[in-house]
C-alpha positions as CSV (number, residue, x, y, z in Angstrom):
1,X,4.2,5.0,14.5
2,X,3.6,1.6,12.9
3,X,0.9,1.0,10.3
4,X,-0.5,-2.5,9.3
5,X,-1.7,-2.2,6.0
6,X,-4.0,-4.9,4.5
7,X,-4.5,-5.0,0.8
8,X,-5.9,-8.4,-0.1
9,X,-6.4,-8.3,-3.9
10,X,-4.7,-10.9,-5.5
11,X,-3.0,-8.8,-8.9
12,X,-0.5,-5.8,-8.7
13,X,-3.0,-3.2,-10.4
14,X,-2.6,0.1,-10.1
15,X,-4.4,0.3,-6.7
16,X,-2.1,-2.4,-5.5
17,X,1.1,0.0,-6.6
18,X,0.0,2.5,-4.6
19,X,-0.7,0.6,-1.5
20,X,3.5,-0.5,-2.0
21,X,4.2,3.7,-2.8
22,X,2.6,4.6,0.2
23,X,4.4,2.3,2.8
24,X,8.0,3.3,0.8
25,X,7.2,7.0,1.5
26,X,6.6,6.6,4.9
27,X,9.8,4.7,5.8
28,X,11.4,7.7,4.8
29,X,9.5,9.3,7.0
30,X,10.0,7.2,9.7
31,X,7.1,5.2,10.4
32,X,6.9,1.3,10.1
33,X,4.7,-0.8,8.3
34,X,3.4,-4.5,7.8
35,X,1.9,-5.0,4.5
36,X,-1.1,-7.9,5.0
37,X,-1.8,-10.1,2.3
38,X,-2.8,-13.3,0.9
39,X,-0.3,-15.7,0.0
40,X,1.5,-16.0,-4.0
41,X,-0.3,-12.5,-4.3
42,X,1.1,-10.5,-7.1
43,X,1.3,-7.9,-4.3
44,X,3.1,-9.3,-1.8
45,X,5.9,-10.3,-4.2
46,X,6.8,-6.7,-5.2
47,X,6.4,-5.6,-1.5
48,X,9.2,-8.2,-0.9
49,X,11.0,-6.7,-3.4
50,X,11.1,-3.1,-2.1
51,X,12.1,-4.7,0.9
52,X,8.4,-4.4,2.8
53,X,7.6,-6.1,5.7
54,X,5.1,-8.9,4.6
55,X,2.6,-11.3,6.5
56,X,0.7,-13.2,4.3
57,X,-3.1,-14.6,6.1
58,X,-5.5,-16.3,3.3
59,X,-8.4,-14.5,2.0
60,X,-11.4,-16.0,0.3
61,X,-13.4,-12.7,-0.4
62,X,-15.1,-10.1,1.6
63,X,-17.3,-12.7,2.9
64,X,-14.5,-14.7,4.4
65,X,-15.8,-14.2,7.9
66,X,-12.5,-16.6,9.0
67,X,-10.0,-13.7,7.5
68,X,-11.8,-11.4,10.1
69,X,-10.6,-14.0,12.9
70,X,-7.4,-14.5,11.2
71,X,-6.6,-11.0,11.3
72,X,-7.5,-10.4,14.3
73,X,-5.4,-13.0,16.1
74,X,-2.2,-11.5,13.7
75,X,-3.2,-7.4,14.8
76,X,-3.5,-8.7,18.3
77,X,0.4,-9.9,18.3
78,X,1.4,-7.4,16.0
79,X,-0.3,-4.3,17.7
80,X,0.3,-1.6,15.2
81,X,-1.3,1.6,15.8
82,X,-3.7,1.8,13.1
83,X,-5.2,-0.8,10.3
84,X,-4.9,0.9,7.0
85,X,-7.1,-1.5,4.4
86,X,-7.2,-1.0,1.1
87,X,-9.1,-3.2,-1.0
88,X,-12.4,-4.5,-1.4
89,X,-11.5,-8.1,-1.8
90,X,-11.8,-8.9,1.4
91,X,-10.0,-5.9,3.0
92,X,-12.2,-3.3,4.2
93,X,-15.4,-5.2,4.9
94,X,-13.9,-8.5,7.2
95,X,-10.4,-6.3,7.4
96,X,-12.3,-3.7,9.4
97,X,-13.9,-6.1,11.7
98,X,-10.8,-7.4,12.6
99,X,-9.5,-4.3,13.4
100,X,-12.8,-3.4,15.3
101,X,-12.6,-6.4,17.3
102,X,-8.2,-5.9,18.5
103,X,-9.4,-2.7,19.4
104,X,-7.1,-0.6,17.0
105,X,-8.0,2.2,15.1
106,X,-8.9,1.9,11.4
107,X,-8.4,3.6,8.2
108,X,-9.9,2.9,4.7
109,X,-9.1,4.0,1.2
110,X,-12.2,3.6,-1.1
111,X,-10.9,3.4,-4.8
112,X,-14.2,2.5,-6.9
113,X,-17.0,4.4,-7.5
114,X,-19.9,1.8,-7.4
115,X,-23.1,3.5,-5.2
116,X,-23.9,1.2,-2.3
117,X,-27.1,0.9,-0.6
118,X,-26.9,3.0,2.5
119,X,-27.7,-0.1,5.0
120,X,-24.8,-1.9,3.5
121,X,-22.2,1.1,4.0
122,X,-23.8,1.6,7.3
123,X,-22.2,-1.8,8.1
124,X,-19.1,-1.5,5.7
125,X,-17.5,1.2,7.0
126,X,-18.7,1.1,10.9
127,X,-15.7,0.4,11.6
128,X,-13.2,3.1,10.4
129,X,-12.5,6.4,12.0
130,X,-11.7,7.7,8.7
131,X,-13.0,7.1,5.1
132,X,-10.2,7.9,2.4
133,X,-11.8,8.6,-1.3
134,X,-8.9,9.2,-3.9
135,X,-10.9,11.5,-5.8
136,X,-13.5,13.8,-5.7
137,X,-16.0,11.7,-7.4
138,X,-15.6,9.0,-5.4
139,X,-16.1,11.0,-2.1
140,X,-19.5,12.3,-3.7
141,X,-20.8,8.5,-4.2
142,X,-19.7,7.7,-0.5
143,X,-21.7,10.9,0.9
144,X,-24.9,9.6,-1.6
145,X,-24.5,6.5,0.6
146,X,-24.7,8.0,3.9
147,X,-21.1,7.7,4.5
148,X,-20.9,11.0,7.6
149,X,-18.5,13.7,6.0
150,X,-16.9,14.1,9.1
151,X,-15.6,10.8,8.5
152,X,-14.6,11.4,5.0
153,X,-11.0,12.5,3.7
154,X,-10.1,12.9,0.0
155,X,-6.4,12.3,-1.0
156,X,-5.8,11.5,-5.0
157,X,-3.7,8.4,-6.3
158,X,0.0,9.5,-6.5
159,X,1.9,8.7,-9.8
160,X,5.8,8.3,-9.2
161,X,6.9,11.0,-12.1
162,X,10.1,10.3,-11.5
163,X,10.1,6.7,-12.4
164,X,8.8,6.9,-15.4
165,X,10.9,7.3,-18.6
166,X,9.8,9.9,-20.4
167,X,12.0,9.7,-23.3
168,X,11.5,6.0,-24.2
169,X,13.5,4.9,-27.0
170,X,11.1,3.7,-29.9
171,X,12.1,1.0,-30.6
172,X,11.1,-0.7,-27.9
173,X,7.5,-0.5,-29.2
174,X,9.6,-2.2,-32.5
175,X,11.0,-5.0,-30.5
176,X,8.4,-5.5,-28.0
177,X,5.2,-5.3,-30.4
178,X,6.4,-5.0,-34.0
179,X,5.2,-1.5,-34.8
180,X,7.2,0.5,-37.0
181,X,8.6,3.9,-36.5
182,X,5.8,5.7,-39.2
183,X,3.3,4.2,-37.4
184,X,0.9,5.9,-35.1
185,X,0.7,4.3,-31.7
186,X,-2.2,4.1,-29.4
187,X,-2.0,2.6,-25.6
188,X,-5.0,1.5,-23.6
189,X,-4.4,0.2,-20.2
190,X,-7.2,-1.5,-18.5
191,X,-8.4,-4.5,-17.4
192,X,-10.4,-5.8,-20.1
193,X,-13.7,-5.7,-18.2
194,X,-16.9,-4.1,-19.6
195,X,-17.0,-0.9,-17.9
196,X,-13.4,0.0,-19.7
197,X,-15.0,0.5,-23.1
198,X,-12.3,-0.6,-24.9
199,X,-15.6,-1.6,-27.3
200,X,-16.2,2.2,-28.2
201,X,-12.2,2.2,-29.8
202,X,-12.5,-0.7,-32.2
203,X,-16.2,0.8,-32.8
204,X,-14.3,4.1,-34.3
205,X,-10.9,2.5,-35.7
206,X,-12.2,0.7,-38.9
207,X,-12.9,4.8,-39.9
208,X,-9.7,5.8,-38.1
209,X,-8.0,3.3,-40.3
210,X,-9.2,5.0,-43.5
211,X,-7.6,8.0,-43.3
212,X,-4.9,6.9,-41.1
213,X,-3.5,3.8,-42.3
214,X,-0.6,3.0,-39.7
215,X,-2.7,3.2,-36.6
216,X,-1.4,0.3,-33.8
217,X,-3.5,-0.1,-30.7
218,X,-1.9,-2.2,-28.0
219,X,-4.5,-3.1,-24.9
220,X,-2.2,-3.4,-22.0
221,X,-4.5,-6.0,-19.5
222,X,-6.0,-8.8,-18.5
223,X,-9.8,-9.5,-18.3
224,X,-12.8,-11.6,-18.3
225,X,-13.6,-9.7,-21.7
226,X,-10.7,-10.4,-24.2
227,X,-12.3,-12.8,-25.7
228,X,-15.5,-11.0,-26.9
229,X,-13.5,-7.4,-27.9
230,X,-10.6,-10.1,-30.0
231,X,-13.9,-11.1,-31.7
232,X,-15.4,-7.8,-32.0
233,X,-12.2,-6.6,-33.7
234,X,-12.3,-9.6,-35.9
235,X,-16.1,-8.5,-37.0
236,X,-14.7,-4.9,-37.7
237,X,-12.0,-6.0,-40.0
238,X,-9.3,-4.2,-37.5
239,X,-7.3,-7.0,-36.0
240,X,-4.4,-6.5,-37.9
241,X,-4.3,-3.0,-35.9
242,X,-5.0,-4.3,-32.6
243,X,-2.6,-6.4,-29.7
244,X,-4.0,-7.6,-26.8
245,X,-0.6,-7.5,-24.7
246,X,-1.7,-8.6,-21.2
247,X,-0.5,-7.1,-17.9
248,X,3.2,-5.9,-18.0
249,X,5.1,-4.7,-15.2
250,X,7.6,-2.7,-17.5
251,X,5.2,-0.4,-18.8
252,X,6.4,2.6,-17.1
253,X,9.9,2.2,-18.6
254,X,8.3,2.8,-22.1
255,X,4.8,4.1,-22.2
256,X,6.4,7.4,-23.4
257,X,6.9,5.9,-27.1
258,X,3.5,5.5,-27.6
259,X,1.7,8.7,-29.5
260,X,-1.5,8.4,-26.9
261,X,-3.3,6.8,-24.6
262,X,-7.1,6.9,-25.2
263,X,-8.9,5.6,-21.8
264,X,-12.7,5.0,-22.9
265,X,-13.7,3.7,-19.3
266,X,-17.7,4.7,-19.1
267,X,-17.0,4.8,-15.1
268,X,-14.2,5.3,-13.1
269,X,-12.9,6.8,-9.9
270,X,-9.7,8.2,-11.2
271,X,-7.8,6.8,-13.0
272,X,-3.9,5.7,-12.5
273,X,-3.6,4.6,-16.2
274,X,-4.5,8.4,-17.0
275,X,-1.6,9.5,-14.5
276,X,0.8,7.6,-15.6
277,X,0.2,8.5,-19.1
278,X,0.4,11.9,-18.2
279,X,3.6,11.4,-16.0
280,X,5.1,10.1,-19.4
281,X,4.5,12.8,-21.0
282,X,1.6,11.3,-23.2
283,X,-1.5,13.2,-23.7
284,X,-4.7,11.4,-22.9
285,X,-8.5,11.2,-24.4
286,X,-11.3,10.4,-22.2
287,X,-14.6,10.1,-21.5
288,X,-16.0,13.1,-19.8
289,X,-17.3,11.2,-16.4
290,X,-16.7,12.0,-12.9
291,X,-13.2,10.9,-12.3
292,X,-11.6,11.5,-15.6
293,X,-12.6,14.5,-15.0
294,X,-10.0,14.9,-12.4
295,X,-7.4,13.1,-13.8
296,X,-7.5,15.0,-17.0
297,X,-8.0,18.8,-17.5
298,X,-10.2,19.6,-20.9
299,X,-7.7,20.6,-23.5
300,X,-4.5,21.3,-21.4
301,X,-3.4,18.2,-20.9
302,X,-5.6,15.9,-23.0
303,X,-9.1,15.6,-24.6
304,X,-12.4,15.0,-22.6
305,X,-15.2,13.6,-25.4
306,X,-19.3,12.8,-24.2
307,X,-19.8,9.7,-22.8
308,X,-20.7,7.1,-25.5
309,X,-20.1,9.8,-28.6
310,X,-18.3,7.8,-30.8
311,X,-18.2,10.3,-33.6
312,X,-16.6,12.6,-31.4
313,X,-14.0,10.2,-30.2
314,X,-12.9,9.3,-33.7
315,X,-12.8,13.1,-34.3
316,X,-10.4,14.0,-31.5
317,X,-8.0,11.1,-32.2
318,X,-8.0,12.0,-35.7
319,X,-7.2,15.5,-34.8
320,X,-4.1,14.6,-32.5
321,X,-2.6,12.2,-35.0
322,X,-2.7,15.1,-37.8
323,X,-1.3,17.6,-35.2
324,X,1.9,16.2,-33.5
325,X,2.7,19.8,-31.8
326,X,-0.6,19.8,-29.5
327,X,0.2,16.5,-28.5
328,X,3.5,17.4,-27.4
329,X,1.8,20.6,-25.8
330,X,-0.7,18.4,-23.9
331,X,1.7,15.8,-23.1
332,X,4.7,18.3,-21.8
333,X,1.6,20.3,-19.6
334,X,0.0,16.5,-17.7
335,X,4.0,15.4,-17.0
336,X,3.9,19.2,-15.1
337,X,0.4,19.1,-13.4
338,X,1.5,15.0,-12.4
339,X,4.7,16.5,-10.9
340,X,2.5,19.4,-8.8
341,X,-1.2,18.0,-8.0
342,X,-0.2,13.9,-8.0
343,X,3.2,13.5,-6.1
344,X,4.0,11.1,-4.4
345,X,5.2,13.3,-1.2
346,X,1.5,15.2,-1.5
347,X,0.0,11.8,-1.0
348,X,2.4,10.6,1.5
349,X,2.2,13.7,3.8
350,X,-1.9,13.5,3.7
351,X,-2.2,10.3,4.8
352,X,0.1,10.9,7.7
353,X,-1.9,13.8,8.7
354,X,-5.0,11.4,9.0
355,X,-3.0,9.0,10.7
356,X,-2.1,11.6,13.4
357,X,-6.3,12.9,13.2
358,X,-7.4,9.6,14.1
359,X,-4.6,8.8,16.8
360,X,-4.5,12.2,18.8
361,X,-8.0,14.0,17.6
């Protein structure tokens, strides 16, 4: 079996990562893939480095009618047995017409939540013979589109436990960002984009700071909204307690010295900050919406708070710095549900078994 996957977003994100996890585990298993991308992609470069297949074919957006051509032309010499897109930049709307139009069976993993008219899925997703939510919650917002549930498969976002340290020394956080071993440290990993609410943190951490003095919150990311949350926390009076670290490919080697990751996204369809977190042992406080919900269970492995309750997110941080043996309970109990729900092999193993649905019924 040989599997062209098309990812065509230009950063390697979290959804990227597992587009690269995915082909790994199935060259173990024996099947062959060509990873599609655009050229000087973040994407493509880490593919090469795993030593993935790469073509790279230009993408302008998912209204680069000339990608759909372009692909076509490469599927046509290339002639895998199914097109696997993953992305929405470009990928699954143009991707899947290409596909249509060499005559090869498609696949598509959904990763957002965003509700789309049902005219415009109609058209988006014509193309596929499968329809692959990674969660729950984002299989419900493709069914409120009209998406057929024949169609639809749900397989999570893996998160490769075994990867990442879980015993990070300290003073990495020392070296790399200056915070001291009394200090309590807080992660947030997100792009810095609205719907993250990193806003709702620096709303409670002037009143976090005043019983806690040596709170440190480093914002892993990059975004169109750094500049507007550096100024918020410069309004608050916080800034001292607050790094805005940009995107780093060596988080995983030590996310486990921070204390916690809080993840105040107002929307999200699962969340591969919040398993990775988890992976490292950290315990995690979330919003309660449809995806986090997944991705964190209420009070085993982390904290779920109401959806814009800021009172009650300043509560539960303050409650896990004052009590350093729950964290360690809710932290030891996600590394163990990451290791059994979100493995890699799980993940793997479903997606061959829709590869094999859509080739032989």
């Amino acid at each position: 079996m040989k599997i062209a996957h098309v990812e065509c977003g230009r950063h390697f994100y979290g959804g990227a990562q597992q587009v690269t996890w995915l082909i790994e585990g199935l060259a173990a298993k024996g099947v062959d893939s060509v990873l599609v991308c655009p050229p000087d992609s973040e994407v493509g470069a880490a593919a090469r480095e795993s030593n993935i297949t790469v073509a790279n074919i230009s993408c302008a957006g998912e209204h680069d009618a000339g990608f759909a051509f372009r692909l076509y032309r490469f599927l046509c010499g290339e002639r895998p047995d199914i097109v696997h897109c993953h992305s929405r930049r470009g990928a699954d709307f143009p991707g899947g017409w290409g596909a249509l139009a060499a005559r090869i069976p498609a696949v598509v993993t959904r990763r957002v939540d965003s509700r789309e008219a049902p005219t415009a899925a109609a058209i988006r997703y014509r193309p596929f013979a499968k329809v692959v939510a990674i969660s729950e919650n984002v299989a419900a917002v493709l069914t409120a589109s009209n998406v057929r549930p024949r169609k639809l498969s749900v397989i999570r976002s893996a998160v490769d436990v075994d990867n990442i340290e879980v015993n990070a020394d300290r003073s990495r956080l020392r070296d790399e960002f200056g915070i001291g071993g009394n200090a309590f440290a807080i992660a947030v990993v997100a792009q810095l984009i609205k719907r993250k609410g990193h806003r709702f943190l620096l709303d409670v951490l002037p009143g976090l700071l005043a019983e806690h003095p040596g709170i440190k919150v480093v914002f892993f990311g990059e975004g169109s909204g750094e500049s507007q949350l550096r100024a918020l926390a410069a309004r608050l009076g916080c800034s001292a307690a607050v790094q805005f670290a940009g995107f780093r490919h060596d988080l995983d080697e030590y996310l486990s010295a921070f204390d916690l990751l809080v993840h105040p996204a107002d929307k999200e369809g699962l969340g591969v900050a919040i398993l990775k977190a988890s992976a490292a042992g950290l315990p995690v406080i979330a919003f309660n919406v449809a995806g986090c919900r997944e991705a964190v269970q209420h009070l085993k492995t982390g904290v779920l708070v109401p959806l814009g309750n800021v009172h009650e997110l300043q509560t539960a941080i303050g409650v896990l710095i004052e009590e350093p043996d729950i964290r360690a309970e809710l932290g030891a109990a996600g590394r163990q549900r990451m290791r059994g729900e979100f493995s890699l092999a799980t993940m793997v193993d479903s997606y061959l078994g829709v590869y094999k649905e859509v080739l032989h019924g």
